[in-house]
N, CA, C and O atoms as a CHARMM CRD file, in Angstrom:
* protein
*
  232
    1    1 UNK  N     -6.91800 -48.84400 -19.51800 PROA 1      0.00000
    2    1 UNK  CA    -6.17600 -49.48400 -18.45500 PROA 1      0.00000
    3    1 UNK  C     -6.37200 -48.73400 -17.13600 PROA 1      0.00000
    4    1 UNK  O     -6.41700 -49.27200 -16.03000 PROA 1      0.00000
    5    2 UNK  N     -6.47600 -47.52800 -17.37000 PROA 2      0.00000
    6    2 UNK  CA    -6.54800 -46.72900 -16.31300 PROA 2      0.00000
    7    2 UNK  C     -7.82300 -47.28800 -15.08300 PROA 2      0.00000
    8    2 UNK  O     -7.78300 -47.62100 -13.89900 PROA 2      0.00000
    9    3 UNK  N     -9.04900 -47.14500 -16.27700 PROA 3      0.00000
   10    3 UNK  CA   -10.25700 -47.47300 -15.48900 PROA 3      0.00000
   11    3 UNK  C    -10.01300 -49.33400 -14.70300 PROA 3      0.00000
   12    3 UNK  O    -10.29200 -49.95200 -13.67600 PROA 3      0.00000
   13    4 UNK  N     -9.50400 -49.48700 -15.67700 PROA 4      0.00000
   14    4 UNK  CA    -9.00900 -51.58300 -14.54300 PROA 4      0.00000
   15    4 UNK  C     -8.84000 -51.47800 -13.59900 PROA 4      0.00000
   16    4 UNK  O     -9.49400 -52.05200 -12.72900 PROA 4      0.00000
   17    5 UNK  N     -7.39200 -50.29000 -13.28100 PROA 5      0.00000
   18    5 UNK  CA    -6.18600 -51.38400 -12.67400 PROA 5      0.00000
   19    5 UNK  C     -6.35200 -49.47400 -11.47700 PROA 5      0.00000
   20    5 UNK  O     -5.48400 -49.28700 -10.62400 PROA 5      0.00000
   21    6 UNK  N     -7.14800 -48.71700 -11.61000 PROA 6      0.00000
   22    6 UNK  CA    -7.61400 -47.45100 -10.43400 PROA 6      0.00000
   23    6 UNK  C     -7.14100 -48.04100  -9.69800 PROA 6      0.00000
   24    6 UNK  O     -7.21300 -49.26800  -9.75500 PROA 6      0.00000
   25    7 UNK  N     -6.43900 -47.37400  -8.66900 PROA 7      0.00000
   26    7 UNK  CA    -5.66700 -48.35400  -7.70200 PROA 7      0.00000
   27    7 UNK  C     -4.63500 -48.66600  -7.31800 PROA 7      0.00000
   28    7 UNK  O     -3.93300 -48.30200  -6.37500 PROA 7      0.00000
   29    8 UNK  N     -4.50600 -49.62100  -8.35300 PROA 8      0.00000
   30    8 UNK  CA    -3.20800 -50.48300  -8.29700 PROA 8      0.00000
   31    8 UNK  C     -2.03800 -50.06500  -9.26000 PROA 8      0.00000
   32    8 UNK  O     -0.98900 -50.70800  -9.30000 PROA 8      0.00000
   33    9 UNK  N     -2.29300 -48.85100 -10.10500 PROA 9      0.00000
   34    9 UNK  CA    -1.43300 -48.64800 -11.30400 PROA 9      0.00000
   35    9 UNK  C     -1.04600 -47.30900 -10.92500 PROA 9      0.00000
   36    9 UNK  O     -1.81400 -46.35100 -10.83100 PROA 9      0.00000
   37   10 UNK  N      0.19700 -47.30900 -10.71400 PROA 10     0.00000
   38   10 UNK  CA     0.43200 -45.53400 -10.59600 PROA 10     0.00000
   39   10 UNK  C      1.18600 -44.86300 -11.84700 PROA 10     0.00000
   40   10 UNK  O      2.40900 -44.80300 -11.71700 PROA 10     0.00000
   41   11 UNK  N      0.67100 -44.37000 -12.98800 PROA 11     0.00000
   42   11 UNK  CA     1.74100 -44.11100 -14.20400 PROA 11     0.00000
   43   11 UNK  C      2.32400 -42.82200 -14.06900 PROA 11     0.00000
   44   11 UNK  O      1.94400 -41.85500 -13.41000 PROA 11     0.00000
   45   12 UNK  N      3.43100 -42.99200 -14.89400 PROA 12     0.00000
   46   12 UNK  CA     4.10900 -41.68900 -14.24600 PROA 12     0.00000
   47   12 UNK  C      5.04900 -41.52100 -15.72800 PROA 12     0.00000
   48   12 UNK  O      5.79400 -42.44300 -16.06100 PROA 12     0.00000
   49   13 UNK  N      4.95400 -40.47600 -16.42400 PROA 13     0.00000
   50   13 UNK  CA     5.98000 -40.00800 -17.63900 PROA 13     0.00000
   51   13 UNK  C      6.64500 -39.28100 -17.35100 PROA 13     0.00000
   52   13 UNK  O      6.45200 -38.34500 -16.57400 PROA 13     0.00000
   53   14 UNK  N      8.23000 -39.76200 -18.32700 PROA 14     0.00000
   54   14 UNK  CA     9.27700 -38.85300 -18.42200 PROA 14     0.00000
   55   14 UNK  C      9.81900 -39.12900 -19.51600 PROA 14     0.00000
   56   14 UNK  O      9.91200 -40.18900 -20.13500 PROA 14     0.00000
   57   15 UNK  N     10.15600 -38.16000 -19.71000 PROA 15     0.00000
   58   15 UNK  CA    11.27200 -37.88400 -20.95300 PROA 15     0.00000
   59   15 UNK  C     12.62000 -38.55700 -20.82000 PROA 15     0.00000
   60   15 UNK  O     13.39100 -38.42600 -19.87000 PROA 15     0.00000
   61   16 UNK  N     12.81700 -39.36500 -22.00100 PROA 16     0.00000
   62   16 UNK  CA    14.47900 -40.08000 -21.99100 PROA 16     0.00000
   63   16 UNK  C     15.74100 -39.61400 -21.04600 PROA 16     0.00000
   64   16 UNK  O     16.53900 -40.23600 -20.34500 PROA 16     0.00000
   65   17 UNK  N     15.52200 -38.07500 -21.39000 PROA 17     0.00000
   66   17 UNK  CA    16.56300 -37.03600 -20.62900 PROA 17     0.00000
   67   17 UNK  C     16.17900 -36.71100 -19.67100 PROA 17     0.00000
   68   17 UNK  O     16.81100 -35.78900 -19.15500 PROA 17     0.00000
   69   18 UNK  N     15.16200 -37.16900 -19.02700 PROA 18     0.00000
   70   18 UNK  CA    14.91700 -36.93900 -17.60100 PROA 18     0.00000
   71   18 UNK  C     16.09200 -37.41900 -16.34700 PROA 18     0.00000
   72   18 UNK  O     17.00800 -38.19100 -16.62900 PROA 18     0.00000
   73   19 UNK  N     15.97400 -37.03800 -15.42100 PROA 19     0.00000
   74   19 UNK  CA    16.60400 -37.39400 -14.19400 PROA 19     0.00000
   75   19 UNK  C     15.70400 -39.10700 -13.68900 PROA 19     0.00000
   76   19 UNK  O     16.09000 -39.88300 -12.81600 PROA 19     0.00000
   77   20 UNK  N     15.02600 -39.18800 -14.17900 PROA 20     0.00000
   78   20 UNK  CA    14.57700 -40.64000 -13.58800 PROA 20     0.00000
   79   20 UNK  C     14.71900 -41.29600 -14.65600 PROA 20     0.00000
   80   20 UNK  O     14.15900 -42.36700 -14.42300 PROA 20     0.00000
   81   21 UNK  N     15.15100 -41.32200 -15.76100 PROA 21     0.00000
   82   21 UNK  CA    15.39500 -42.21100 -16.82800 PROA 21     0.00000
   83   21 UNK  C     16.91400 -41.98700 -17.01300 PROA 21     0.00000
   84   21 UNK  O     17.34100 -42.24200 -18.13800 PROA 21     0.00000
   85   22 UNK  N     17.67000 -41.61300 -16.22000 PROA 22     0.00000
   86   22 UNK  CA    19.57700 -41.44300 -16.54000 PROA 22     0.00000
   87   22 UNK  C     19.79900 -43.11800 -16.10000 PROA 22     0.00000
   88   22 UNK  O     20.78200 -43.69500 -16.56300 PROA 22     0.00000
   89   23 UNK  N     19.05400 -43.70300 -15.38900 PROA 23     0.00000
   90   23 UNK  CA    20.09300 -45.20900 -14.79300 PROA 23     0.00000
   91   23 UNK  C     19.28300 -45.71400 -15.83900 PROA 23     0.00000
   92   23 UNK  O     18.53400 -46.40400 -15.14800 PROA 23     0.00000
   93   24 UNK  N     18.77100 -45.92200 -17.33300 PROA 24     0.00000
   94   24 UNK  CA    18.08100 -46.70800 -17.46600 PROA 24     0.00000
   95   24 UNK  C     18.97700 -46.56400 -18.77100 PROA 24     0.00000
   96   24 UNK  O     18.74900 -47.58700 -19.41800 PROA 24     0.00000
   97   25 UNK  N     19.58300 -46.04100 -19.23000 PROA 25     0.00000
   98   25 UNK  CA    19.89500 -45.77200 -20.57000 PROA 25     0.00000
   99   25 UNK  C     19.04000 -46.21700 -21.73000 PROA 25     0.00000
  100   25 UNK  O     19.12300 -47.25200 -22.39000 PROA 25     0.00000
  101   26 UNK  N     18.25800 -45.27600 -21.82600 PROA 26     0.00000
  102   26 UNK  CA    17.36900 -45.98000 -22.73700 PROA 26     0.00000
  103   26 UNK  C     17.84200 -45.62400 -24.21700 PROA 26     0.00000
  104   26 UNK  O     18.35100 -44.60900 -24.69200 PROA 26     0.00000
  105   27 UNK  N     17.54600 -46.61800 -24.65800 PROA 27     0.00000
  106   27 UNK  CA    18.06000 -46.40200 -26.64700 PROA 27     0.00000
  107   27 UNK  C     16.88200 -45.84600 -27.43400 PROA 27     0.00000
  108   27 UNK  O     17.11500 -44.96800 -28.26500 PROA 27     0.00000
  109   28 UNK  N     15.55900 -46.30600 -27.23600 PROA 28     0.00000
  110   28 UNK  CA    14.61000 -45.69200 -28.07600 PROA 28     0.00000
  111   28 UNK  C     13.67700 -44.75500 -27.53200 PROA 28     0.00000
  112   28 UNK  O     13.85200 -44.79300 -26.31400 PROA 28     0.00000
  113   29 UNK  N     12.64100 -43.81200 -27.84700 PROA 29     0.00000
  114   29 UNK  CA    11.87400 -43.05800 -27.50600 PROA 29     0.00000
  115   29 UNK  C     10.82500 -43.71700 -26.82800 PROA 29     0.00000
  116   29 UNK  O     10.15800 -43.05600 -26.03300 PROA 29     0.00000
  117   30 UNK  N     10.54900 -45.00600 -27.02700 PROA 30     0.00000
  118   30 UNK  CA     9.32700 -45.45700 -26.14000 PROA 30     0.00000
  119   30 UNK  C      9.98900 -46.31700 -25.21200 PROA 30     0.00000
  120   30 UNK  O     10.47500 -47.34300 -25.68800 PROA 30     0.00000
  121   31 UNK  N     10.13700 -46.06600 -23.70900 PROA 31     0.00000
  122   31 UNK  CA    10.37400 -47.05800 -22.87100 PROA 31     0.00000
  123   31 UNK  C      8.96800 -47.07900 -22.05100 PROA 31     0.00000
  124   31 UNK  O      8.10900 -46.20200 -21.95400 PROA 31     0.00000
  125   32 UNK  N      9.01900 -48.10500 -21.61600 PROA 32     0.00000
  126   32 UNK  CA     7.56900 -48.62100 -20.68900 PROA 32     0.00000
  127   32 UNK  C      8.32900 -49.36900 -19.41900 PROA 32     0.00000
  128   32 UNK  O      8.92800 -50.44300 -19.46000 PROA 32     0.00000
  129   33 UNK  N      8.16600 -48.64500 -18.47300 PROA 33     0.00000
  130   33 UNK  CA     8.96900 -49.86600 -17.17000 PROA 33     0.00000
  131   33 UNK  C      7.41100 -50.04500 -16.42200 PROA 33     0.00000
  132   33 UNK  O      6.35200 -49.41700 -16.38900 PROA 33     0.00000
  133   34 UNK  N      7.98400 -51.32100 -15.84700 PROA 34     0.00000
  134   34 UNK  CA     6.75100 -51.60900 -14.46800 PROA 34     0.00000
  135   34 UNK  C      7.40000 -52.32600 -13.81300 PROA 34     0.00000
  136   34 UNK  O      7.93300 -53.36600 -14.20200 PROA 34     0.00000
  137   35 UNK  N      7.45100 -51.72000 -12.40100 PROA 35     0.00000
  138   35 UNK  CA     8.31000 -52.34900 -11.42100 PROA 35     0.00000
  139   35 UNK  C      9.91800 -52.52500 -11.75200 PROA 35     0.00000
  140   35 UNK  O     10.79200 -53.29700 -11.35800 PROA 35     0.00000
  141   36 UNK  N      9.86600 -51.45000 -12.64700 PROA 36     0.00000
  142   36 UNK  CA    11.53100 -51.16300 -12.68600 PROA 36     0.00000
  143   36 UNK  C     11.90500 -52.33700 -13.46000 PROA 36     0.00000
  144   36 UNK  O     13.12100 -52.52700 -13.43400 PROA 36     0.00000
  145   37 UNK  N     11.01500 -53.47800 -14.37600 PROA 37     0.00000
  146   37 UNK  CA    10.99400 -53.79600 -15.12600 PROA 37     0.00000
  147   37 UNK  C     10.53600 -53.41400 -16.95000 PROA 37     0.00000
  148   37 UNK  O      9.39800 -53.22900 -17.38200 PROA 37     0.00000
  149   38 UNK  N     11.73200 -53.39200 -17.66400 PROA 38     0.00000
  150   38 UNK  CA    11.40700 -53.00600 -18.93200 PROA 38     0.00000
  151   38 UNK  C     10.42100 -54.01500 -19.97700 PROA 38     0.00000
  152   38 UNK  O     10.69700 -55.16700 -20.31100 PROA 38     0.00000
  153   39 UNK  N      9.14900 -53.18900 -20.39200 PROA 39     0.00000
  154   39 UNK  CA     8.41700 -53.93900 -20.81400 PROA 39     0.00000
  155   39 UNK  C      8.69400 -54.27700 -22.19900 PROA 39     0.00000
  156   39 UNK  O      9.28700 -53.34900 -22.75000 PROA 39     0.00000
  157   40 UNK  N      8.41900 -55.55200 -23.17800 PROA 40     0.00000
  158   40 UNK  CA     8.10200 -54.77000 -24.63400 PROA 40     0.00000
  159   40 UNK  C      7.46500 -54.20100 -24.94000 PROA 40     0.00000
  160   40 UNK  O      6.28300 -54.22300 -24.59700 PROA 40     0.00000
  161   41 UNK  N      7.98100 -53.42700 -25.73700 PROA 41     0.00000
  162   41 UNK  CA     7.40600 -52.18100 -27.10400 PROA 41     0.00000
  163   41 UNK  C      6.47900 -53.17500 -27.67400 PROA 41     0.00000
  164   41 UNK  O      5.39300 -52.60100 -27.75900 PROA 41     0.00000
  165   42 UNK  N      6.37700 -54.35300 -28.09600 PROA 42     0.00000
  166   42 UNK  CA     5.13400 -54.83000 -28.80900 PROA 42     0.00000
  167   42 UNK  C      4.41500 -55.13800 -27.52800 PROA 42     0.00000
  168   42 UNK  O      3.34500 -55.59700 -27.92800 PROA 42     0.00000
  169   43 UNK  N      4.39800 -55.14600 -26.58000 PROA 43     0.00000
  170   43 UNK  CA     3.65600 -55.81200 -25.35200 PROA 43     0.00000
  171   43 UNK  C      3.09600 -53.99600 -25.42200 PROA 43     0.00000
  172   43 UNK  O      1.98900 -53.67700 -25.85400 PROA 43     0.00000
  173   44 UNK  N      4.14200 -52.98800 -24.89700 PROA 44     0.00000
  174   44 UNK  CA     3.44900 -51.78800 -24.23100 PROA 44     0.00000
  175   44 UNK  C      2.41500 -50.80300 -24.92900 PROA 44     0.00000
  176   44 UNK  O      1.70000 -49.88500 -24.52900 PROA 44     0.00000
  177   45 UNK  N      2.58800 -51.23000 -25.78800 PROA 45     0.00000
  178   45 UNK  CA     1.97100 -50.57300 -27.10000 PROA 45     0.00000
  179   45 UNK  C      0.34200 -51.32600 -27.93700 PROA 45     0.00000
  180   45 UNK  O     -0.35200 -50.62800 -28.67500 PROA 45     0.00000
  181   46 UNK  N      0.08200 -52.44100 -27.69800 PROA 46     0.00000
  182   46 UNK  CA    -0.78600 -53.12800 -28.00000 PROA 46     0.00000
  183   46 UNK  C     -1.85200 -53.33800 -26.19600 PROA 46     0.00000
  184   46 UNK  O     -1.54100 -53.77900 -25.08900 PROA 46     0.00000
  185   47 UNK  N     -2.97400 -52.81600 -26.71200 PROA 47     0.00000
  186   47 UNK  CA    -4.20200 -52.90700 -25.63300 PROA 47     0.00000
  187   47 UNK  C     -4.18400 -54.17500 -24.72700 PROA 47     0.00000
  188   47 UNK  O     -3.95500 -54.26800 -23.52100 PROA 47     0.00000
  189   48 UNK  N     -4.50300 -55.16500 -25.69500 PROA 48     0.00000
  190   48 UNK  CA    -4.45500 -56.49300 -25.19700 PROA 48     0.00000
  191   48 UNK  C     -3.28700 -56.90400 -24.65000 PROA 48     0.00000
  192   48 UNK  O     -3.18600 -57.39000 -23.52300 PROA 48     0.00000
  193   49 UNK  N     -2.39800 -56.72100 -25.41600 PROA 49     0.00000
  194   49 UNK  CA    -1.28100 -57.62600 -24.85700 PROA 49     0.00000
  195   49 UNK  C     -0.48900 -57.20700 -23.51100 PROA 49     0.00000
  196   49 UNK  O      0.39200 -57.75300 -22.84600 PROA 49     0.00000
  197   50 UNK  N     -1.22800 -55.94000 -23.40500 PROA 50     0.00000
  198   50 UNK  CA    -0.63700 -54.67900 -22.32700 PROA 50     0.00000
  199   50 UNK  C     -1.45500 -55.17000 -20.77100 PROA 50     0.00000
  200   50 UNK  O     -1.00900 -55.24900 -19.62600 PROA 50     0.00000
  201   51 UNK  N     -2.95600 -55.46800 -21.39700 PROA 51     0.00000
  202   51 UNK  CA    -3.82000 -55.99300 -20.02800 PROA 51     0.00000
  203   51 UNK  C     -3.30900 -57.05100 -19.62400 PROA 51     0.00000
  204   51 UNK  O     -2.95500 -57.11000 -18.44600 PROA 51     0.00000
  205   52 UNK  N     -3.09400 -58.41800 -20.68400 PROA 52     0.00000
  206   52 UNK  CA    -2.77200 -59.64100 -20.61600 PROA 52     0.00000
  207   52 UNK  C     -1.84900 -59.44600 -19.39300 PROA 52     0.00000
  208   52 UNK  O     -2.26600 -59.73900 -18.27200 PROA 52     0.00000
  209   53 UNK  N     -0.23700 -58.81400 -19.63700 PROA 53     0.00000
  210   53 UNK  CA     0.61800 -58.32600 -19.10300 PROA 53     0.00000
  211   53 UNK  C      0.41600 -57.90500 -17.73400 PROA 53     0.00000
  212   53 UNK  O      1.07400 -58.34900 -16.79300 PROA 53     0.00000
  213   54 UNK  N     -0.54100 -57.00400 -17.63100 PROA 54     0.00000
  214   54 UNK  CA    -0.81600 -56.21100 -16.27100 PROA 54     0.00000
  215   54 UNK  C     -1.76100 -57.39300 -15.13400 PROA 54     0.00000
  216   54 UNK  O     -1.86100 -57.31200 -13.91000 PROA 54     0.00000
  217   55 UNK  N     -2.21800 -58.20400 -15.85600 PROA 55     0.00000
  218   55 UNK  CA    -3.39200 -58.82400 -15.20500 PROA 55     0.00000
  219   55 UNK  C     -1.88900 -60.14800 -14.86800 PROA 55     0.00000
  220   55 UNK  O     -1.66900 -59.52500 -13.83000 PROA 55     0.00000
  221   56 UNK  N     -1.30300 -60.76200 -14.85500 PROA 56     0.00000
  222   56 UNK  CA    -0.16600 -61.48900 -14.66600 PROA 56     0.00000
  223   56 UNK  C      0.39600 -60.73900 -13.22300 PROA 56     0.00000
  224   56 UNK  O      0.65600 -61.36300 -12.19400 PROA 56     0.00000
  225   57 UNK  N      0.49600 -59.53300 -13.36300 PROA 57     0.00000
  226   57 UNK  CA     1.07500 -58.81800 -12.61300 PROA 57     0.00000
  227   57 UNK  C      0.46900 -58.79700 -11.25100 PROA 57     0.00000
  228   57 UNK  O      1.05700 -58.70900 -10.17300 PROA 57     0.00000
  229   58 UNK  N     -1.13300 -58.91700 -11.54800 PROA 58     0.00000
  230   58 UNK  CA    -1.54200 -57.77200 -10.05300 PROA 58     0.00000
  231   58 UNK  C     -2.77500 -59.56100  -9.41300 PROA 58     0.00000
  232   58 UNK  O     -3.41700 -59.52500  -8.36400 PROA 58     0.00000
């Protein structure tokens, strides 16, 4: 994804207990936001369904 979306994708990780994940309350270990939108776990996690997703987006 990286090599696609150079550019246009800025990713950025944190930990649940982070200070940028306190307004989000997250319940499970994998959150995926984009645009401060929460993605699915079967969407964020699967290649395809992740481009499908991103390419909608941009």
């Amino acid at each position: 994804m990286k090599e696609k979306y150079d550019g246009k994708l800025d990713v950025k990780i944190f930990t649940t207990d982070s200070k940028e994940a306190e307004p989000y309350n997250f319940m499970s270990s994998t959150n995926v936001l984009f645009e401060k939108e929460l993605v699915q776990v079967n969407v964020a996690t699967d290649k395809n369904k992740m481009d499908a997703f991103l390419s909608s987006k941009f």
